[in-house]
N, C-alpha and C positions, 0 to 999 in steps of 0.2 A: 428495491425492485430489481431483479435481474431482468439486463438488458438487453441481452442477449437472447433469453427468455420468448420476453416480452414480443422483441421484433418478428420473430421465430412463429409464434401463435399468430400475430398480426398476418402476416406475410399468408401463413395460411388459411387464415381467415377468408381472407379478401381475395386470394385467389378460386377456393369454393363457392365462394356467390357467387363469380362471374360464368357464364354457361358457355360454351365451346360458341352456340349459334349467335350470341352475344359479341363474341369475341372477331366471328369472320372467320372462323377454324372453322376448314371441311372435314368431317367425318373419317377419318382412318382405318376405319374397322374393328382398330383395337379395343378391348373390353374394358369398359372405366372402371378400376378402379378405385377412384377416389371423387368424391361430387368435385364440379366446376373444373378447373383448368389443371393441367398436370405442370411440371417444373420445367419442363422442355417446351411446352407452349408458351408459359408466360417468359421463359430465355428467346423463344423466336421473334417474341411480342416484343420484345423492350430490346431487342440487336444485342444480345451479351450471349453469351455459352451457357451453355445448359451448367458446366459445371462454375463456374461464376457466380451466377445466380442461387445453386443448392447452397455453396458456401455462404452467400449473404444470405440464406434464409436461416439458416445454422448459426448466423451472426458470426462467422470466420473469415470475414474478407475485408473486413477492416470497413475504411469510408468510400464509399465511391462517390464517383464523381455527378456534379449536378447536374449534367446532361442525361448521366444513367439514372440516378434517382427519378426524373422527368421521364425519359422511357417507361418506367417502373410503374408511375403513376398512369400514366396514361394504357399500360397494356390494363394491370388490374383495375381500370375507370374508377380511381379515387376521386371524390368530392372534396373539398377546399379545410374541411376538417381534417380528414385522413392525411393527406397530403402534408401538414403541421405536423400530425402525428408522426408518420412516417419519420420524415426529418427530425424530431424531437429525439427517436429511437436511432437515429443512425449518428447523432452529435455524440462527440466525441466525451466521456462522462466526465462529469467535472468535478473537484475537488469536492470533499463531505466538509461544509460550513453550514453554519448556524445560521438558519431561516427566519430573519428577523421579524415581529409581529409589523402586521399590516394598521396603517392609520390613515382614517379618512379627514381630509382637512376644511378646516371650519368653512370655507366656501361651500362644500358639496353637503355639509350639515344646514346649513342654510339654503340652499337649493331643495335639498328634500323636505323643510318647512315653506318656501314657499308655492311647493307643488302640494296643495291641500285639497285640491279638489280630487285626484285622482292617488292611488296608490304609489307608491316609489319606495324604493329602500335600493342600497347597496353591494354588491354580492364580490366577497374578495375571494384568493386563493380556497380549494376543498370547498367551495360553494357557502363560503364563512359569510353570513350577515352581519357585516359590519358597521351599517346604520340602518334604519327602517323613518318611516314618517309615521303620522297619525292613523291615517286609513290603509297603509300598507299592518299593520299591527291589526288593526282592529278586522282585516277580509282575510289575511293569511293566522297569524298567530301572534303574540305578542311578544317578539324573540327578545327584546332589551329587558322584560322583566326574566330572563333565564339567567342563567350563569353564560360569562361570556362561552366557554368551551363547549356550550349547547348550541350556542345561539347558530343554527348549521340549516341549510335547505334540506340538504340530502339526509340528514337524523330526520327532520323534522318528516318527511315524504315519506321515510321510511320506517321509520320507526315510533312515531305518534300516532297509535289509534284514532285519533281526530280526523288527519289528514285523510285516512283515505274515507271517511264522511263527509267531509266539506273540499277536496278536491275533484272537480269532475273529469271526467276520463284518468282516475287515478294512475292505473298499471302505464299508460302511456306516460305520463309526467316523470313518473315516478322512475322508467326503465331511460329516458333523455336524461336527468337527470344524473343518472349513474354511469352515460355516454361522455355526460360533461367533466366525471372525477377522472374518470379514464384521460382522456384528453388532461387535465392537471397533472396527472401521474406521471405523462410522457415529459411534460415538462420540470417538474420538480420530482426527480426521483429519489431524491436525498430527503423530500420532507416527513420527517418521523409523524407530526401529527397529523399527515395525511396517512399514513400508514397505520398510525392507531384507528384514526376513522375508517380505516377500508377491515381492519381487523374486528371493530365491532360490527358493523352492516353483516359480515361475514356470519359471525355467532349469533346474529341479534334478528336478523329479517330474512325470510323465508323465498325471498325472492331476488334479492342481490346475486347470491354467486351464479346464476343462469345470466341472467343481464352481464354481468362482468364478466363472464369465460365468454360471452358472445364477440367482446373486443370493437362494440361500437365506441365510435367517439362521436361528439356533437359540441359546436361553437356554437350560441345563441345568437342572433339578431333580432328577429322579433318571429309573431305567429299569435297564435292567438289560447286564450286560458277560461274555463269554467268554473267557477265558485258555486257551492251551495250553502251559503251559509244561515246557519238556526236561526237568526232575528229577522234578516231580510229577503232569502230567500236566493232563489237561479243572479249567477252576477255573469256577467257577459264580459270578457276584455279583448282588446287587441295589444299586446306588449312590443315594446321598443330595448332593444337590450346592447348599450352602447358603451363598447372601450372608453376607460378614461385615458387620455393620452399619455399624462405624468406616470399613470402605473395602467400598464396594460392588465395586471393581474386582478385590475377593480372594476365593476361594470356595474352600469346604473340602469335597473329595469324600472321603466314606466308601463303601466298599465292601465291606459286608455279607455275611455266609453265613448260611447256613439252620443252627440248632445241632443236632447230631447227622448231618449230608450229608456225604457222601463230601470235600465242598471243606474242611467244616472241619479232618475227619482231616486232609489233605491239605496246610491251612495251618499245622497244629497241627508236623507233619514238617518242612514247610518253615523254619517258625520256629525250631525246635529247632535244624538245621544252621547258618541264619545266626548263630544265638548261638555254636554252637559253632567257629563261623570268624572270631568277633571275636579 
């Protein structure tokens, strides 16, 4: 990934959203040429020179300092994701090594066995499924019966016909989702098999590169998810999506019901057949 790029389209990304009356900028007169904030606003905005800020948007001003990056953020009103990103794009690039496979350890395999009642799996680097439980298999997909280099959220959302049957509010899941590779990408820009996977969504899904030239990024913590699935019907969740501390790059989503809602009956059913098709 070019870095320099990268920051470049960010930069002006985020400064287009932002609208001049948004910003506390009075009207000048002059004739906008370009939607949301011009280079000279967001340099007034953040205390640096207009020509300072062209060069960091150019990605030619090397690192600035964390005071200026904080300006930065706050003129263009970045959110707590951005703000990573940002900094992700302005870290200094680091040596091309080999990105070792991700392993989840037998506690947290055990943990998503003894979360049986509710859906859980694991979700590492490029949105890689890295464990799943029983009922996370049987409402989402059944990613451990794939080939490990399948086994992906964002193939699966994207590129499974399935998905966009049984995910509800598909285009929204499905465009977070590719907020969330984005954000990976800022931090591991050397991983080639993140790179493979951004090159197949490319060729492969009709709707990826609109999402990805939009230059969102997104951190999960929770929110809430719709199932429609063929045997049991509308599933209702509220999701929990929490860093593991050991590897920040691993995060354990639970997907919750309400106890006594038609989804628990519902999961309560659907459990009972997957056990009785072991």
């Amino acid at each position: 990934m070019d870095r320099s790029a990268e920051l470049s389209d960010f930069l002006r990304s985020r400064r287009a959203r932002v609208t001049p009356d948004e910003a506390g900028i009075v009207d000048d007169g002059r004739v906008r040429r370009v939607p949301g904030l011009r280079r000279d606003e967001v340099s007034r905005l953040a205390g640096v020179s207009t020509e300072y800020y062209t060069r960091l948007e150019q990605g030619r001003a090397g690192s600035p300092s964390p005071e200026v990056v904080e300006a930065l953020c706050q003129a263009l009103r970045l959110d707590l994701a951005e703000r990573e990103h940002l900094k992700d794009l302005l870290a200094r690039p680091l040596r091309r090594t080999a990105i070792s496979a991700q392993r989840v350890r037998p506690g947290l395999h055990l943990l998503l066995q003894t979360l049986d009642q509710v859906p859980a799996f694991i979700i590492g680097r490029r949105t890689d499924v890295l464990a799943s439980n029983r009922l996370a298999r049987a409402v989402l997909t059944d990613f451990e019966a794939l080939p490990v280099p399948q086994r992906n959220l964002a193939r699966y959302y994207l590129l499974n016909p399935e998905a966009r049957e049984r995910v509800g509010d598909w285009a929204q899941i499905a465009s977070e989702t590719v907020a969330m590779l984005r954000l990976d990408a800022g931090r591991h820009p050397n991983d080639r098999r993140l790179a493979d996977l951004l090159g197949e969504l490319t060729l492969r899904s009709p709707e990826f590169p609109g999402w990805w030239n939009e230059h969102h990024v997104l951190m999960r913590t929770h929110g809430t998810k719709r199932y429609l699935h063929p045997e049991v019907g509308e599933l209702h969740f509220s999701y929990e999506a929490l860093h593991l501390p050991d590897d920040p790059d691993q995060m354990l989503c639970v997907y919750n019901v309400e106890p006594g809602s038609a989804t628990a009956d519902s999961l309560r059913l659907l459990s009972s057949w997957t056990l009785a098709s072991q």
